[in-house]
Structures are given as structure tokens and as C-alpha cells.
C-alpha positions as CSV (number, residue, x, y, z in Angstrom):
1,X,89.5,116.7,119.8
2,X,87.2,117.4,117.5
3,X,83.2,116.2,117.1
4,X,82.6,115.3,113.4
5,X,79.3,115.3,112.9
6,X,77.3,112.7,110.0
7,X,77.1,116.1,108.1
8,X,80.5,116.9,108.8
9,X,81.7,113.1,107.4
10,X,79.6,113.5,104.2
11,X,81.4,116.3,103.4
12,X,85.1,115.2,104.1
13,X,84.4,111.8,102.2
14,X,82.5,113.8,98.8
15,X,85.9,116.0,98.7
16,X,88.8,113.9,99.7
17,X,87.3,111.2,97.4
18,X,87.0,114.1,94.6
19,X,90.6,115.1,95.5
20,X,92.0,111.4,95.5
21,X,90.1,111.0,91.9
22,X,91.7,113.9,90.5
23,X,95.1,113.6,91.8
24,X,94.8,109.5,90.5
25,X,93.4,110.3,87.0
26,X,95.9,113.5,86.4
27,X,99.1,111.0,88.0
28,X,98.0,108.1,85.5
29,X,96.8,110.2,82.3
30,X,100.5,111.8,82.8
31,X,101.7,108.4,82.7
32,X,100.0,106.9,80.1
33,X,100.1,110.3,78.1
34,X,96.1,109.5,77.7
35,X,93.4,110.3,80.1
36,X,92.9,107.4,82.6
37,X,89.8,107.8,84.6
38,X,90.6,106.6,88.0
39,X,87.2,105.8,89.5
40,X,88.2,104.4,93.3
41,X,87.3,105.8,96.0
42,X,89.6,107.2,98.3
43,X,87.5,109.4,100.9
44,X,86.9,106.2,102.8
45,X,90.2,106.1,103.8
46,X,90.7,110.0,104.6
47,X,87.3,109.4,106.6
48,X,89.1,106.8,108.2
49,X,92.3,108.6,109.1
50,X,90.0,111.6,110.1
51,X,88.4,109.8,113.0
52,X,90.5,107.2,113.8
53,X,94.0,109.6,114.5
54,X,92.9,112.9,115.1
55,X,94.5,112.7,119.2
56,X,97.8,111.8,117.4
57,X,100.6,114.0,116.6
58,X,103.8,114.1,115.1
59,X,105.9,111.1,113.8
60,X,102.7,109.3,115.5
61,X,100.1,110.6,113.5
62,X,102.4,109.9,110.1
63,X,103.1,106.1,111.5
64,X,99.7,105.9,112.1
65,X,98.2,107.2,108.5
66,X,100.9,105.2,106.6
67,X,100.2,102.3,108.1
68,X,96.2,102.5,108.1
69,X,96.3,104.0,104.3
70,X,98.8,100.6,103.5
71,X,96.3,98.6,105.0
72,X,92.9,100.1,103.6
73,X,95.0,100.2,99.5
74,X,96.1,96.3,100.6
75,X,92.6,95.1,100.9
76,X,90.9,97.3,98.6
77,X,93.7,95.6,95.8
78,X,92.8,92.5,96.6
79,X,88.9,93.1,96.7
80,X,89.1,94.6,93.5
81,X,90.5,91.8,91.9
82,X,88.3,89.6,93.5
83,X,85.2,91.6,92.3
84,X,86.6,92.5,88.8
85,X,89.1,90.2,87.5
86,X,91.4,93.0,87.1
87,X,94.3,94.8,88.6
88,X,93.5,97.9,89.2
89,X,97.5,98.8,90.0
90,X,100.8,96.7,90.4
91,X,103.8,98.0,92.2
92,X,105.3,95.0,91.8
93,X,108.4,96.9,89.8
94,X,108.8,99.1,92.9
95,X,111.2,98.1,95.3
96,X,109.9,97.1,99.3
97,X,106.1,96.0,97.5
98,X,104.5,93.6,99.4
99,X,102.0,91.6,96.8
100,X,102.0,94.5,94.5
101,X,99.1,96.2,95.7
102,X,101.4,98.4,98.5
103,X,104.9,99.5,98.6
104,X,106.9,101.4,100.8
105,X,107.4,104.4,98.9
106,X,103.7,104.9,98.2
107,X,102.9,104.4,101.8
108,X,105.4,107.2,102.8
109,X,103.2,109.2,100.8
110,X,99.9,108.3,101.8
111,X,101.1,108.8,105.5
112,X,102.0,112.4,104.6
113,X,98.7,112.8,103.2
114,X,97.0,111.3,106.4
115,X,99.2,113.5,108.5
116,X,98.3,116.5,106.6
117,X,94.0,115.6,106.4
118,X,94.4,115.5,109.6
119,X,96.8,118.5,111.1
120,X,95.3,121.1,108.4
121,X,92.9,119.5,106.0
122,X,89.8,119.2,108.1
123,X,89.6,122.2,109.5
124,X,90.3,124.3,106.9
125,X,87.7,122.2,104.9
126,X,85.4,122.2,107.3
127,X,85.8,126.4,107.7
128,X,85.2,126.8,104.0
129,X,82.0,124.6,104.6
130,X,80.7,127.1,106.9
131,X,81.3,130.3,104.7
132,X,78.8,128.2,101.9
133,X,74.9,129.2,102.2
134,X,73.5,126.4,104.0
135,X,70.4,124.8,102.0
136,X,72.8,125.1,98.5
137,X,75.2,122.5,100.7
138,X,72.5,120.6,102.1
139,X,71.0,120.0,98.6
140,X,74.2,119.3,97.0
141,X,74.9,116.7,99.9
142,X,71.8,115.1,99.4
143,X,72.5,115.5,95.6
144,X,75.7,113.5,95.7
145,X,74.8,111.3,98.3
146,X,71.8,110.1,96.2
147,X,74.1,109.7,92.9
148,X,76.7,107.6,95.5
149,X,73.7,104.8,96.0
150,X,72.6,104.7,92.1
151,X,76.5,104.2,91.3
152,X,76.6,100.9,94.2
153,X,73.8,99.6,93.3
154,X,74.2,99.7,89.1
155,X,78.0,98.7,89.7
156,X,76.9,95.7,92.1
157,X,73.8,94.6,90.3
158,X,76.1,94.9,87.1
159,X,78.8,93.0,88.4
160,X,76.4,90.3,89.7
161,X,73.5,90.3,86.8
162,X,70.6,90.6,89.3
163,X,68.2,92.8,88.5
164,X,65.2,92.2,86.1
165,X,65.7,95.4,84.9
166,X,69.4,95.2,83.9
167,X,69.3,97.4,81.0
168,X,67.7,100.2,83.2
169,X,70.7,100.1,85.7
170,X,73.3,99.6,82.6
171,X,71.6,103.3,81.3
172,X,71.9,104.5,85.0
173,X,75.7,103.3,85.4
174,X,76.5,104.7,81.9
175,X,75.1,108.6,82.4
176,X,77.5,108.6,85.9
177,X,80.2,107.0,84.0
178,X,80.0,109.4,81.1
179,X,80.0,112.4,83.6
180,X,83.4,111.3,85.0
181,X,84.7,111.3,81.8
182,X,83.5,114.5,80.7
183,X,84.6,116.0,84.0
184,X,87.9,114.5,83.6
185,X,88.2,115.8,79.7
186,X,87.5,119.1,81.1
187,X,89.9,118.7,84.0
């Protein structure tokens, strides 16, 4: 079994998240034969599967990572809508959906995914970590992790118009916002 340190966590959430965003954006751009910028946040649930399954194996650790990626994307839906008025994604035209926020087919996926974090991902993620000069990651951890709080806190003082200084957080929100999008032009 293996330790994850805080350090180690950080790391896995920044890149799976990063991953999840760029696999989400290219999927729906495709789609939509537009670029989509897909802004949620899917690390939490790699982070999730990373620590929760890693003693499992086999058709146990695919059960396992289907059903707790079903779960995480059921209530993260719902939230969603809650928060912003707004369906985020409907599989409601996909047969076996429950509420169209999860269906089986998708889950079958996301349980592959889990399975594969978890059998190959993380280690070899974690080994490429290692090779990286130290301070640069440390900086760039700190970095990110610093841009992560500024992004919560705009979105949520946004979304609940609480802050005396509204147009100061509206500024902040908007330079992150506009360096998604011109990652995912680049992209």
C-alpha cells in the first residue's frame, strides 16, 4: 500500500483535474464543433479513488471506481444545479440514466479510468514528479494551489454577492477565466 503524502495529493488532484478538463473540453468542443470550456473539477474524485481503493484489485477495484465516480458525478450534478441554475450535462437521452446526471455507460468508463489511476497512473505520475528539480515543483504547487483559493472564493463570493469589493473579485475571476480559455484555444 502506498503512503500519499499532502505533497503527494496536491500533485495528483492539479493533474488529474488538468487531465479531466482537457479530456471534457476536447469531448464537448468535438461535439459541439466549437470550443466548450469545461471548467469542473475532476481531480477530487481521482483523489478520491486514489486513497480510498488503492488495496483493491481486479473486477474489485473497477466495481469500486465506477460506483464511487457514479456517486461523486450524481452529487456534484445536482449541486451544480443547485448553485447555478444550470445543467451542467444531461444523459437523459442515454439509455440506463438515472436523473440524467449518471448513466451506465459513462460509469463503465469512469470505472476504467479509476481502475487505471490507480493500477498505473499514480505511480507513474508520481515517478515523473521525482525526476522534476524540486523547488521549481514546490513553487509551482504553491503557485496553483494559491490560484485554486482566488478561483473559490471569486466563484463563491460571485455566486452569493458578498463581498464589498465585488468588482475586485469579478477582475480576479475574469483573468483565471480568460487563462482557461486561452489555454484551451491553444489546446
Amino acid at each position: 500500500m502506498i503512503h500519499f503524502t499532502v505533497y503527494d495529493l496536491l500533485w495528483l488532484f492539479f493533474i488529474y483535474s488538468f487531465l479531466g478538463w482537457l479530456f471534457e473540453t476536447v469531448s464537448a468542443s468535438l461535439k459541439q464543433k466549437k470550443f466548450a470550456n469545461r471548467g469542473l473539477v475532476n481531480g477530487i474524485t481521482a483523489v478520491i479513488i486514489t486513497v480510498g481503493l488503492q488495496e483493491l484489485t481486479g473486477i474489485w477495484l473497477f466495481l469500486f471506481a465506477m460506483i464511487y465516480a457514479t456517486v461523486v458525478e450524481w452529487i456534484a450534478g445536482h449541486l451544480i444545479e443547485l448553485a447555478f441554475k444550470e445543467r451542467w450535462w444531461d444523459y437523459s437521452n442515454i439509455k440506463w440514466n438515472f436523473d440524467g446526471y449518471v448513466c451506465v455507460p459513462v460509469s463503465v468508463f469512469w470505472g476504467f479510468l479509476g481502475y487505471v489511476i490507480v493500477k498505473w497512473g499514480n505511480k507513474i505520475t508520481l515517478k515523473i514528479l521525482t525526476i522534476l528539480p524540486e523547488l521549481l515543483m514546490n513553487v509551482i504547487l504553491l503557485v496553483l494551489v494559491g490560484v485554486m483559493i482566488v478561483d473559490i472564493l471569486a466563484s463563491y463570493l460571485l455566486l452569493k454577492g458578498k463581498s464589498k469589493n465585488l468588482k475586485k473579485w469579478e477582475s480576479a475571476n475574469d483573468k483565471i477565466d480568460s487563462f482557461r480559455v486561452k489555454l484551451g484555444t491553444l489546446i
